[in-house]
N, C-alpha and C positions, 0 to 999 in steps of 0.2 A: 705147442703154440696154439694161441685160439685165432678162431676166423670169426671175423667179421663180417657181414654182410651191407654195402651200402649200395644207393641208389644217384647215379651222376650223369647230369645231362649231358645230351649230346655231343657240347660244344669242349666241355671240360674233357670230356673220354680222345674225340681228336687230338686238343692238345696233350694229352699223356701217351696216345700212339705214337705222337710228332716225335714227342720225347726217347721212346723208345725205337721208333724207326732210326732217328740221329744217333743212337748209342747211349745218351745222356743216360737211362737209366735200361735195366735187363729184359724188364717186366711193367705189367699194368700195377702189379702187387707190390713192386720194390718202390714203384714211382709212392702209389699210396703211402708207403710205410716212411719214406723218406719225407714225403710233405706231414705227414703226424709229427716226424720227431724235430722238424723245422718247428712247427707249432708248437709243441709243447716246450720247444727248448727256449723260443722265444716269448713265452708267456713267465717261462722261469725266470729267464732273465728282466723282463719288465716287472715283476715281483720284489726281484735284488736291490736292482735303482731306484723301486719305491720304497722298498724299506732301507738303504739310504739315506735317499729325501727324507725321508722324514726322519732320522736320525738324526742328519745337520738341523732340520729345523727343529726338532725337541735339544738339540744341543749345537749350537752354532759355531766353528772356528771363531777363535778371538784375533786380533788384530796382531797380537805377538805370536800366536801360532803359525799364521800365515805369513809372517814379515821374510821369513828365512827365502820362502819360495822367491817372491817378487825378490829380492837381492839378488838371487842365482840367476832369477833369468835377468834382470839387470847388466849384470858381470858376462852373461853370457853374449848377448847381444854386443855388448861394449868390447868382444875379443872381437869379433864376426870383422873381415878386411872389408866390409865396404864402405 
């Protein structure tokens, strides 16, 4: 495993002991390692969405593609007792 070396202010380091005083996480290192793979995971996924997007927009649903959905949820709604 490699180590890393970073530099974090004051107020950040508090909040990561808070974290670890309450149990949320074991360590200053587990909290770090946990906030990286929050990041990276959500940079991954905001990558997927965009490529996506722009999949519908370089190629768009057609009006008969999408007909099936809106019917179902039509039918669906229309069962609902209220």
């Amino acid at each position: 495993m490699i180590q890393i070396a970073v530099r974090l202010d004051d107020e950040l380091v508090a909040q990561v002991d808070g974290l670890v005083r309450s149990g949320a996480v074991d360590s200053r290192s587990q909290a770090v390692r946990e906030g990286l793979r929050a990041f990276v995971d959500q940079r991954r996924r905001r990558a997927v969405g965009e490529a996506i997007v722009e999949g519908y927009r370089r190629c768009p649903q057609t009006e008969e593609e999408t007909a099936w959905s809106d019917e179902a949820t039509a039918a669906m709604i229309a069962e609902e007792p209220w």
